[in-house]
Biopython code that builds the backbone (N, CA, C, O; Angstrom):
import numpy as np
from Bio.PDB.StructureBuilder import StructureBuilder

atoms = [
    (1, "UNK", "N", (19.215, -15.912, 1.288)),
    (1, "UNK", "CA", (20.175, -16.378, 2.246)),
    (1, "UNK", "C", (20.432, -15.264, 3.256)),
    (1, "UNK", "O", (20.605, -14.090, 2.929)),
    (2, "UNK", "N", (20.445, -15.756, 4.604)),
    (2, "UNK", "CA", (20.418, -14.367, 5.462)),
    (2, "UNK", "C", (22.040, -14.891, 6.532)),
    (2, "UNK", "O", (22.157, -16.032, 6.979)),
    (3, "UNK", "N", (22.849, -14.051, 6.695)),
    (3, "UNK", "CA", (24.169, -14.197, 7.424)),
    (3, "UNK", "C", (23.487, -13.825, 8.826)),
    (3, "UNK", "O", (22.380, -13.326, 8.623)),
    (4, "UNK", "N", (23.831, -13.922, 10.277)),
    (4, "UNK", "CA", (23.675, -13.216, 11.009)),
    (4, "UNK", "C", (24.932, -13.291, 12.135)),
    (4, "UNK", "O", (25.664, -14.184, 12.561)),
    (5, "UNK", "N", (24.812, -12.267, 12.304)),
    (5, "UNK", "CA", (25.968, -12.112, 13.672)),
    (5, "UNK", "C", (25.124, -11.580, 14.799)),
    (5, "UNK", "O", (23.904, -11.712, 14.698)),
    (6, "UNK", "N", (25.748, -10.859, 16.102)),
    (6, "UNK", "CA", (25.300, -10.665, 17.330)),
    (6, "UNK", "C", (25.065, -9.153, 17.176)),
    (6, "UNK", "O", (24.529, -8.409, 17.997)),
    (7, "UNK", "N", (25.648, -8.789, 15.770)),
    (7, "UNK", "CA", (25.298, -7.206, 16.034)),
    (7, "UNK", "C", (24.431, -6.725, 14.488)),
    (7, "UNK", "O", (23.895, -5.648, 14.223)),
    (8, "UNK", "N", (24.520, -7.668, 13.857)),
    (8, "UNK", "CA", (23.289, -7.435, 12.804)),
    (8, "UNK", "C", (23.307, -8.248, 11.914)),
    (8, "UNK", "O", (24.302, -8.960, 11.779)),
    (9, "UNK", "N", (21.906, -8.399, 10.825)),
    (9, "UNK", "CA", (21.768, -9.729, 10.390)),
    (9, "UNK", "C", (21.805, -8.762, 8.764)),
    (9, "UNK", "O", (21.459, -7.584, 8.677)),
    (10, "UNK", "N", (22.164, -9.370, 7.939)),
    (10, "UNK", "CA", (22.374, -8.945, 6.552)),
    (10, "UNK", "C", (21.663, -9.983, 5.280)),
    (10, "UNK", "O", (22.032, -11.157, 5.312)),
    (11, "UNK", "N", (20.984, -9.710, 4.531)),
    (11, "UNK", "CA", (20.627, -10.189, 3.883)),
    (11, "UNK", "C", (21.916, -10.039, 2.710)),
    (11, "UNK", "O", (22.524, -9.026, 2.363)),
    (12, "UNK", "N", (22.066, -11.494, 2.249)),
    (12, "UNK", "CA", (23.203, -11.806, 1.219)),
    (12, "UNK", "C", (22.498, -11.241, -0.383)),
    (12, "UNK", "O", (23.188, -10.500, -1.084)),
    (13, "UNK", "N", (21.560, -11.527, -0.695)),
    (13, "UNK", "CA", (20.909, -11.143, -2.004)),
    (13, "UNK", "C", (21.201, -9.780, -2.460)),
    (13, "UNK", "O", (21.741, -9.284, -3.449)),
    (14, "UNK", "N", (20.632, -9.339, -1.352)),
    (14, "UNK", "CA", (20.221, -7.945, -1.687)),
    (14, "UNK", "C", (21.388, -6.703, -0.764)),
    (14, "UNK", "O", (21.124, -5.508, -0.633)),
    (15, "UNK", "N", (22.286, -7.193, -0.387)),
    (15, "UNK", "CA", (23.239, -6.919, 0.737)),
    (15, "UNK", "C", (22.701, -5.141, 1.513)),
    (15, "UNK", "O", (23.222, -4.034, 1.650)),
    (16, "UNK", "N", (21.496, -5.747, 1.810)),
    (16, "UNK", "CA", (20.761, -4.849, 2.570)),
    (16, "UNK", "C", (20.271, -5.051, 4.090)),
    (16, "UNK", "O", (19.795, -6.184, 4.152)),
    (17, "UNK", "N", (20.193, -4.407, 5.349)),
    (17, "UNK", "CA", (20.397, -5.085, 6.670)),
    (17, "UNK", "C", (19.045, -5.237, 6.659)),
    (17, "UNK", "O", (18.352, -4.575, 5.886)),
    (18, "UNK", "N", (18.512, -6.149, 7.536)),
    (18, "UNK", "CA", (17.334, -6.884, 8.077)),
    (18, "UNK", "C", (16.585, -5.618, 8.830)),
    (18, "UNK", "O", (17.023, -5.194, 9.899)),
    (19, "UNK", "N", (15.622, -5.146, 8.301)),
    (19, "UNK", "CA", (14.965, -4.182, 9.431)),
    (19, "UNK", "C", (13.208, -4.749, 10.123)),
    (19, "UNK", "O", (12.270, -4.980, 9.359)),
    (20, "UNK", "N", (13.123, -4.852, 11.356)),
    (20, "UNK", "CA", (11.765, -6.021, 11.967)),
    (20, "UNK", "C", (10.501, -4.849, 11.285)),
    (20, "UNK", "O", (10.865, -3.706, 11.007)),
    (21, "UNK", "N", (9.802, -5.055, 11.180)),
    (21, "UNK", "CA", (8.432, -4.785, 10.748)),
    (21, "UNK", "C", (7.907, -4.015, 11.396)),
    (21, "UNK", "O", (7.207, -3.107, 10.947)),
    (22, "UNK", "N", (8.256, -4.329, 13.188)),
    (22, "UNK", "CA", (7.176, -3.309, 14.443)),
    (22, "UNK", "C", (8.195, -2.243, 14.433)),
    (22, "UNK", "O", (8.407, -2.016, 15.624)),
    (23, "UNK", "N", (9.162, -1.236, 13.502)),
    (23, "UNK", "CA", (9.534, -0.394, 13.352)),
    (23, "UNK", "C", (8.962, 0.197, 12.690)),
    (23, "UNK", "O", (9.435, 1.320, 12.862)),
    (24, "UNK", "N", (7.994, 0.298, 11.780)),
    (24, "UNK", "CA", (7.286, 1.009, 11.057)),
    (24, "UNK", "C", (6.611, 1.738, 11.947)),
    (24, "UNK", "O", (6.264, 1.226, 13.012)),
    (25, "UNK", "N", (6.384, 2.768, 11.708)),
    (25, "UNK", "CA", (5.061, 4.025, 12.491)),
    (25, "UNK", "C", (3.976, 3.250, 12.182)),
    (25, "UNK", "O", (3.844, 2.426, 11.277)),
    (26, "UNK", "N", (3.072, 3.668, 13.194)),
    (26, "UNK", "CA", (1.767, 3.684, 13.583)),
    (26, "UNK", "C", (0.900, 4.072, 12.292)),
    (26, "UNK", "O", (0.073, 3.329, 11.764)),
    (27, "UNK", "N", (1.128, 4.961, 12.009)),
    (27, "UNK", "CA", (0.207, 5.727, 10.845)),
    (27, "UNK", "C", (0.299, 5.427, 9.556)),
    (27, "UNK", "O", (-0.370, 5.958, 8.670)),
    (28, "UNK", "N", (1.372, 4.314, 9.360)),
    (28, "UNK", "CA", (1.538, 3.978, 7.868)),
    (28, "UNK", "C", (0.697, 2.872, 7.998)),
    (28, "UNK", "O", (-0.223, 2.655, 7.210)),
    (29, "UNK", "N", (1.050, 1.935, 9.259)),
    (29, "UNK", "CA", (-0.424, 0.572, 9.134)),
    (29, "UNK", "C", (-2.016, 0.706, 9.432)),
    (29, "UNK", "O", (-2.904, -0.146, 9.401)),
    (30, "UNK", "N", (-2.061, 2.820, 9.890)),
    (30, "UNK", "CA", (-3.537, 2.751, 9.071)),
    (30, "UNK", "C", (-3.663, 3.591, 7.508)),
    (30, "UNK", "O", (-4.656, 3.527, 6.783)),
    (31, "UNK", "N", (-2.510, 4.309, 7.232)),
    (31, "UNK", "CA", (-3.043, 4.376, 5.685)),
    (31, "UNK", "C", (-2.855, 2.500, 5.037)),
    (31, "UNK", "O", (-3.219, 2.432, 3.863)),
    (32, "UNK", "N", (-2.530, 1.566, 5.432)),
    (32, "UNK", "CA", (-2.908, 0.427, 4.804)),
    (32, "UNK", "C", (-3.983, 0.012, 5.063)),
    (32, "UNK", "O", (-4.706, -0.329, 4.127)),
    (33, "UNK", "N", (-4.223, -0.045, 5.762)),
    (33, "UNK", "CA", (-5.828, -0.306, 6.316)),
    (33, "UNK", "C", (-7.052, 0.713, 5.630)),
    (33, "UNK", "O", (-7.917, 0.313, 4.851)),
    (34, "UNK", "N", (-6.914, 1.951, 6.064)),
    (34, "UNK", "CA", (-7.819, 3.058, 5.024)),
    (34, "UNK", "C", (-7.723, 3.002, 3.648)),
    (34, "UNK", "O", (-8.725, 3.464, 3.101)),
    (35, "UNK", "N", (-6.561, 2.451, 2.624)),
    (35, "UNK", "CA", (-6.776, 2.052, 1.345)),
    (35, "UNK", "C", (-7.512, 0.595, 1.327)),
    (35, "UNK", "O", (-8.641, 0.511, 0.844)),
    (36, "UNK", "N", (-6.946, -0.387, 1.786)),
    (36, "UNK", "CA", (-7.599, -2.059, 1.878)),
    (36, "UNK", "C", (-8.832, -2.011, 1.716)),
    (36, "UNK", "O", (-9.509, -2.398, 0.763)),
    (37, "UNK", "N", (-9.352, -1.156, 3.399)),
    (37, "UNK", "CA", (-10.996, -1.081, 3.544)),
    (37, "UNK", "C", (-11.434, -0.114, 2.344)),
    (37, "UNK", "O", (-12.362, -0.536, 1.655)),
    (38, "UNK", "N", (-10.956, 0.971, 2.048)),
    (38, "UNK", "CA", (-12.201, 1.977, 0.814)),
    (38, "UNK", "C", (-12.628, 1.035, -0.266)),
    (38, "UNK", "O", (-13.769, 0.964, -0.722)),
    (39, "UNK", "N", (-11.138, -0.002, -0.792)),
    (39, "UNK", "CA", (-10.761, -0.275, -1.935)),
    (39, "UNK", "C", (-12.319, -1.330, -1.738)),
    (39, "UNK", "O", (-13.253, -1.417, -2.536)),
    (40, "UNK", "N", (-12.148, -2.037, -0.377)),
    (40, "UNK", "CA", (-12.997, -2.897, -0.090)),
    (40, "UNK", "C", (-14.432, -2.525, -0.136)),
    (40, "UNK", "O", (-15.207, -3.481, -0.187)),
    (41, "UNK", "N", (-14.909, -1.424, -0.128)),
    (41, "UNK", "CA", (-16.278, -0.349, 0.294)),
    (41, "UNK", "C", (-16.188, 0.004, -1.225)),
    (41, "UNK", "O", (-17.299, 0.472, -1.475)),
    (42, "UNK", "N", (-15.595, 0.020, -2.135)),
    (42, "UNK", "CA", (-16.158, 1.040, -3.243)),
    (42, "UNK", "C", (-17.056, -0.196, -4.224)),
    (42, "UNK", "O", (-17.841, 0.215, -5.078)),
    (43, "UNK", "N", (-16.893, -1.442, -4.052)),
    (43, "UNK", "CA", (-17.576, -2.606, -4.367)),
    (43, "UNK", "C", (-16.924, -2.821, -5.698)),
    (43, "UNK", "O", (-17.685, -3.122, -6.617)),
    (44, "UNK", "N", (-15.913, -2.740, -5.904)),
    (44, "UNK", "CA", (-15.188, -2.856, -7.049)),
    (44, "UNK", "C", (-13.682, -4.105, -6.613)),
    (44, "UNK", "O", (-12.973, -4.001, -5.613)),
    (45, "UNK", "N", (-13.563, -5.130, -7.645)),
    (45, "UNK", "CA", (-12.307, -5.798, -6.811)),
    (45, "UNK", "C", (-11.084, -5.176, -7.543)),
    (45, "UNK", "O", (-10.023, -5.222, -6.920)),
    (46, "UNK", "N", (-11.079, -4.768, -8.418)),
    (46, "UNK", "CA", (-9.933, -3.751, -9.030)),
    (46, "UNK", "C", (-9.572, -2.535, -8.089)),
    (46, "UNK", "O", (-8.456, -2.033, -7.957)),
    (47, "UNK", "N", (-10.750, -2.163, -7.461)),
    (47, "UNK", "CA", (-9.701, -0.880, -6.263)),
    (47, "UNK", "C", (-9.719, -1.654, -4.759)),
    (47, "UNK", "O", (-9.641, -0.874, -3.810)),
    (48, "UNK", "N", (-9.803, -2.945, -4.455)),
    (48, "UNK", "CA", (-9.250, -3.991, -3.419)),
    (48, "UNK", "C", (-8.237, -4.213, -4.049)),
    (48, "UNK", "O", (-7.383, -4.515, -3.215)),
    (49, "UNK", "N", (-7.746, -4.248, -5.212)),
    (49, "UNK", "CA", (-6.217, -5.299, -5.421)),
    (49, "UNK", "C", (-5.301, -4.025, -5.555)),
    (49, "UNK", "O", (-4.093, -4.189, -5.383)),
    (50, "UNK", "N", (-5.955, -2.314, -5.952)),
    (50, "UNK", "CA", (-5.327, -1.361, -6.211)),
    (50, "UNK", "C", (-4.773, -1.286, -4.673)),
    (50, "UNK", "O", (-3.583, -1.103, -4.417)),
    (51, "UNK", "N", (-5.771, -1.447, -3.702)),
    (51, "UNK", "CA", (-5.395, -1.067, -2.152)),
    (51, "UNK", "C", (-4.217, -1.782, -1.490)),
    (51, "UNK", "O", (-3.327, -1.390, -0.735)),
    (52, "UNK", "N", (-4.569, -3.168, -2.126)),
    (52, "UNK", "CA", (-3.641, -4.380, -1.725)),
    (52, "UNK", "C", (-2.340, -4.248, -1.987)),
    (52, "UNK", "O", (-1.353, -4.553, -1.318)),
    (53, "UNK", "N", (-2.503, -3.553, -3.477)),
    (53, "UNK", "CA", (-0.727, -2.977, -4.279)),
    (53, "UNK", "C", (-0.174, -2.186, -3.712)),
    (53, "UNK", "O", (1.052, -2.281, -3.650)),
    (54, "UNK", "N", (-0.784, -1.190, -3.131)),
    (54, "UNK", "CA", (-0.456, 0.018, -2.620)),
    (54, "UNK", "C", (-0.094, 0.017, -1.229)),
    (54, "UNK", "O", (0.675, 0.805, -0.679)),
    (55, "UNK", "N", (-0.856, -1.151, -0.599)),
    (55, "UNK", "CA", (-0.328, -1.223, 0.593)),
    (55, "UNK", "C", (1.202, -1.781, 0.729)),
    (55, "UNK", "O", (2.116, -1.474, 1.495)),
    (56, "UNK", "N", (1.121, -2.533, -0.114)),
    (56, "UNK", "CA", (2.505, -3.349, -0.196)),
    (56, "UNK", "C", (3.450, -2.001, -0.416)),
    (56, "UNK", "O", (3.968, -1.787, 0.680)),
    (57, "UNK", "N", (3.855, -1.086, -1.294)),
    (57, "UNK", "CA", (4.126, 0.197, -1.575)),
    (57, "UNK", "C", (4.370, 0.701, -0.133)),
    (57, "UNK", "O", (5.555, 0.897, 0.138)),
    (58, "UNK", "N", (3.432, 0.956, 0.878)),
    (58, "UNK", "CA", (3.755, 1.985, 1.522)),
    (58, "UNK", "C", (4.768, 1.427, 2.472)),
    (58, "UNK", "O", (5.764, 2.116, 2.697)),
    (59, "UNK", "N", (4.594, -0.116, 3.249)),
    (59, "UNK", "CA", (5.078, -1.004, 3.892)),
    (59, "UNK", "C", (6.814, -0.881, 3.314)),
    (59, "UNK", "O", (7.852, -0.786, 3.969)),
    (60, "UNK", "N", (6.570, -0.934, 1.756)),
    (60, "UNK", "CA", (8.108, -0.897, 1.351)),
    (60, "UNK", "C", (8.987, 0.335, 1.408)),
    (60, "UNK", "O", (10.208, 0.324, 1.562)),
    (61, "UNK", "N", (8.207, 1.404, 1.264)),
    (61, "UNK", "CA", (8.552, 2.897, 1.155)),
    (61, "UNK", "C", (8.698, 3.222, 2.919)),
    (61, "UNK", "O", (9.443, 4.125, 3.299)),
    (62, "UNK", "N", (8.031, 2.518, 3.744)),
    (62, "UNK", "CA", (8.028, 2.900, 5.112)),
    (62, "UNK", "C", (9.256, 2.538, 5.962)),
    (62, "UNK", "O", (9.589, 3.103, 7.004)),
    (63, "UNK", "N", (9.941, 1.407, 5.298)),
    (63, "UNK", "CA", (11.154, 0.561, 5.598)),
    (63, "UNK", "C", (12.480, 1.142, 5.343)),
    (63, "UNK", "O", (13.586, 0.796, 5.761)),
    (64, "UNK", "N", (12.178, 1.961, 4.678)),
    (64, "UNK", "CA", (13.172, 3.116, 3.464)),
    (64, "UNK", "C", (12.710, 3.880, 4.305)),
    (64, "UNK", "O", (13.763, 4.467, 4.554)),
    (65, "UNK", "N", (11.904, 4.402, 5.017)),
    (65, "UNK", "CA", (11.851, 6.066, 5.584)),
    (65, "UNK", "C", (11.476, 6.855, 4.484)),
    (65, "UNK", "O", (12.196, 7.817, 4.218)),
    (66, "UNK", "N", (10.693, 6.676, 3.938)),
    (66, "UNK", "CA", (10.778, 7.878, 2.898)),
    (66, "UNK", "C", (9.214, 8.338, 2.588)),
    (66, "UNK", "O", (8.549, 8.014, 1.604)),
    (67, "UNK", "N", (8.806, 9.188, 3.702)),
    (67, "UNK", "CA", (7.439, 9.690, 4.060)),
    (67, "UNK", "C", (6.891, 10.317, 3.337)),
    (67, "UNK", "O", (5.693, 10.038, 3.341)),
    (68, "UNK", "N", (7.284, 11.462, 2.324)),
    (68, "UNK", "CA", (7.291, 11.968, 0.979)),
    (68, "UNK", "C", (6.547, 11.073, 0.392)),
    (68, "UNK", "O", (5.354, 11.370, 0.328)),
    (69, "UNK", "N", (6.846, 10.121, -0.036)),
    (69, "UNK", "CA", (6.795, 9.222, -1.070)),
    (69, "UNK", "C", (5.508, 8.522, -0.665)),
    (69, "UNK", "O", (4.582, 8.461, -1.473)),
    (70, "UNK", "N", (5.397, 7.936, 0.676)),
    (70, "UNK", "CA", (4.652, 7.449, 1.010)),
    (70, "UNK", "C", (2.927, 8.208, 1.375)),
    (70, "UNK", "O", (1.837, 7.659, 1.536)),
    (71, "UNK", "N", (3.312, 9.585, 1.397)),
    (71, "UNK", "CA", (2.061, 9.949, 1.529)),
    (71, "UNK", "C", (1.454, 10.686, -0.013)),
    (71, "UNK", "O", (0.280, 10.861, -0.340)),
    (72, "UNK", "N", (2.550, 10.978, -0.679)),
    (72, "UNK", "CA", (2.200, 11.199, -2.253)),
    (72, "UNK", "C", (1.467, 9.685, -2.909)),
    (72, "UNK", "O", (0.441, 9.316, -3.481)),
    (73, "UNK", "N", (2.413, 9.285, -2.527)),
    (73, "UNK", "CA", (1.607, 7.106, -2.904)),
    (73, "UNK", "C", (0.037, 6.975, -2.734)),
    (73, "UNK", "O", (-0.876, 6.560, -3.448)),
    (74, "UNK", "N", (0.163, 7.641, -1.173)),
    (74, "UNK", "CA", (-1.464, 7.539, -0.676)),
    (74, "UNK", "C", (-2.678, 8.328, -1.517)),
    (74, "UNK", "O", (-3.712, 7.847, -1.981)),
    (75, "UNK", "N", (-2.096, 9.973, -1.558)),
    (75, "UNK", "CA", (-2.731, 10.369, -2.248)),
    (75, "UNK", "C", (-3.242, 10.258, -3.815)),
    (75, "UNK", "O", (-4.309, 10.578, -4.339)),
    (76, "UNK", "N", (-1.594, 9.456, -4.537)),
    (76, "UNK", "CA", (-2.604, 8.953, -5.532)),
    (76, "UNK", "C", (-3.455, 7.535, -5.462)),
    (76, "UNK", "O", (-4.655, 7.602, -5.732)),
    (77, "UNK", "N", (-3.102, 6.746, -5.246)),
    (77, "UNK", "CA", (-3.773, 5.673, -4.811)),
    (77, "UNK", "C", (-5.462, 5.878, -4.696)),
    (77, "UNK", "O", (-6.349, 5.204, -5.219)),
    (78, "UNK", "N", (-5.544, 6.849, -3.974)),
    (78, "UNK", "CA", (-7.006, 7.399, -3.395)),
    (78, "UNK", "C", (-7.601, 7.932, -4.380)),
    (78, "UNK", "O", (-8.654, 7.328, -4.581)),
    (79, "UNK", "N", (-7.476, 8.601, -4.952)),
    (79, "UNK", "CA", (-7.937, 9.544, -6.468)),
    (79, "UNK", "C", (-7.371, 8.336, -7.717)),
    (79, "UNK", "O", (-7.738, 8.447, -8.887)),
    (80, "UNK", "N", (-6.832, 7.682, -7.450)),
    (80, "UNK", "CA", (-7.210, 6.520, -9.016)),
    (80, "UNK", "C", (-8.505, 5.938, -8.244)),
    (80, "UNK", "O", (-9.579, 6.142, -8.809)),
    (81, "UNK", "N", (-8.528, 5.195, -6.946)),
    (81, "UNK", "CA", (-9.475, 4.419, -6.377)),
    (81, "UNK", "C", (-10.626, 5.115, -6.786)),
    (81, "UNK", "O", (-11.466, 4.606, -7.528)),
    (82, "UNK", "N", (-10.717, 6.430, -6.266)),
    (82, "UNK", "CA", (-12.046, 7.437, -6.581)),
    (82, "UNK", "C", (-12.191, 7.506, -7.866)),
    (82, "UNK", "O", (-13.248, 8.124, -7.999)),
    (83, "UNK", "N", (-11.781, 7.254, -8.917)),
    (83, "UNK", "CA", (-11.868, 7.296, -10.531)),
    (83, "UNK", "C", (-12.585, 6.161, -11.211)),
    (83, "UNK", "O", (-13.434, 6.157, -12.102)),
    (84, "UNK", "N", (-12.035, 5.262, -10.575)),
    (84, "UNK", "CA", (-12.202, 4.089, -10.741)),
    (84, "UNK", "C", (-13.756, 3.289, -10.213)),
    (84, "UNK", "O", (-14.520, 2.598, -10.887)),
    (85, "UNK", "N", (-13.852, 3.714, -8.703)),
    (85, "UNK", "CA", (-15.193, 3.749, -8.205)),
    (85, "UNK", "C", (-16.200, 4.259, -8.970)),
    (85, "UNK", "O", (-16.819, 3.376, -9.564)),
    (86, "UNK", "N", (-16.706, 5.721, -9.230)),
    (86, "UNK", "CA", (-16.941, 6.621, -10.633)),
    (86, "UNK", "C", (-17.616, 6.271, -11.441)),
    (86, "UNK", "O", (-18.827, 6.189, -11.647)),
    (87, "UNK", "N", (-16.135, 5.912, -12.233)),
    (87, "UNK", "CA", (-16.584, 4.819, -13.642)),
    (87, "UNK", "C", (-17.780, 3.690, -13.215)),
    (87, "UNK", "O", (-18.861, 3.238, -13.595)),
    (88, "UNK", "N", (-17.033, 3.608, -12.423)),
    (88, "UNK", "CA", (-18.404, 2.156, -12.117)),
    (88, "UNK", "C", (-19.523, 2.388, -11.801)),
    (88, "UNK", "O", (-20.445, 1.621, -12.080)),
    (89, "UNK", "N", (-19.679, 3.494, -11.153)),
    (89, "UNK", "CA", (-21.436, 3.670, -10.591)),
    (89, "UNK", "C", (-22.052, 4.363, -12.610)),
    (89, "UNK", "O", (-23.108, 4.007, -13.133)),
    (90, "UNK", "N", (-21.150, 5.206, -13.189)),
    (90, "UNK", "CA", (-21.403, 5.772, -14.503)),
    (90, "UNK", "C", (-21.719, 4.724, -15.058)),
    (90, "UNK", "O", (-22.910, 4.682, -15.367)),
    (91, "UNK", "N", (-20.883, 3.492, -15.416)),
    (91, "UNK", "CA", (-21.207, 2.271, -16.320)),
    (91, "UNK", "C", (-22.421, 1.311, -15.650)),
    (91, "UNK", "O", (-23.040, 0.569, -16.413)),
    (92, "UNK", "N", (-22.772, 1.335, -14.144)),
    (92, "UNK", "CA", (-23.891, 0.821, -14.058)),
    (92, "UNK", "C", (-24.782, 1.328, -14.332)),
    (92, "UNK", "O", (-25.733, 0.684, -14.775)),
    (93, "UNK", "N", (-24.836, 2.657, -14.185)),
    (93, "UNK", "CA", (-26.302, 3.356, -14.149)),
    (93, "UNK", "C", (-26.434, 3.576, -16.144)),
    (93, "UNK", "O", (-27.569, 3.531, -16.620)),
    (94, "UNK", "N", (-25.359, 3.768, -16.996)),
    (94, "UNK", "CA", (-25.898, 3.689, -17.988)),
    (94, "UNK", "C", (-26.534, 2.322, -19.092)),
    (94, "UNK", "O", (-27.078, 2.267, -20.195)),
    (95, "UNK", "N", (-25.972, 1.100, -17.775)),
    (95, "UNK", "CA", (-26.686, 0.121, -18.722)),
    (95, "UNK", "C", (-27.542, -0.361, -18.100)),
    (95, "UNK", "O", (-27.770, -1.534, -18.393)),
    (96, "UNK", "N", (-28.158, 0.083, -17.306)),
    (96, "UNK", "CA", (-29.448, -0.083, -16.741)),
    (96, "UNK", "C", (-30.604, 0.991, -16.704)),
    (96, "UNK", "O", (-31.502, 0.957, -15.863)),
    (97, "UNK", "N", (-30.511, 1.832, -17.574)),
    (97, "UNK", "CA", (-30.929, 3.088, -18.177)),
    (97, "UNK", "C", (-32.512, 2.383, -19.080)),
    (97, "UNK", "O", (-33.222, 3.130, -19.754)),
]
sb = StructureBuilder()
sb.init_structure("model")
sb.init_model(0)
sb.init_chain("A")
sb.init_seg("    ")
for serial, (resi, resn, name, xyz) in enumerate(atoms, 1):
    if name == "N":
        sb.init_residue(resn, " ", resi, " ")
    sb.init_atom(name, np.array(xyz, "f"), 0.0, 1.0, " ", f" {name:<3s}", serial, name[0])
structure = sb.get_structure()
């Protein structure tokens, strides 16, 4: 349920104010994009849905301001993705050995 007046709109649920989306920086909608696409490039759909999670993460952490968080997020995100990728080229190449 959302209240609104002429000087700001409040969400009733969560009694937290409405903040628009094209406030986010520039650089957080390409670390979503640079996780989406790797997750998408490592040919694995487990580090696409890791990218997908994470994007959602930074979008939420970006809304909050809280850049810390959001670029620690990134960095792990990237190094599970890279772990994860890894494993997979290791488990193909040993059962096709």
């Amino acid at each position: 349920m959302v209240y609104s007046t002429r000087l700001y709109t409040l969400f009733i649920d969560s009694r937290q104010a409405y903040v628009p989306l094209h406030t986010l920086p520039s650089w957080i909608t390409a670390l979503t994009g640079i996780c989406i696409i790797g997750g998408l490039f490592s040919g694995c759909i487990i580090n696409l849905l890791i990218g997908f999670c994470m994007s959602i993460l930074y979008v939420r952490l970006g809304l909050e301001q809280k850049k810390n968080a959001i670029i620690g997020s990134f960095i792990g995100s990237t190094v599970i993705q890279l772990i994860v990728a890894i494993l997979l080229v290791i488990a193909y190449n040993l059962r096709f050995q």
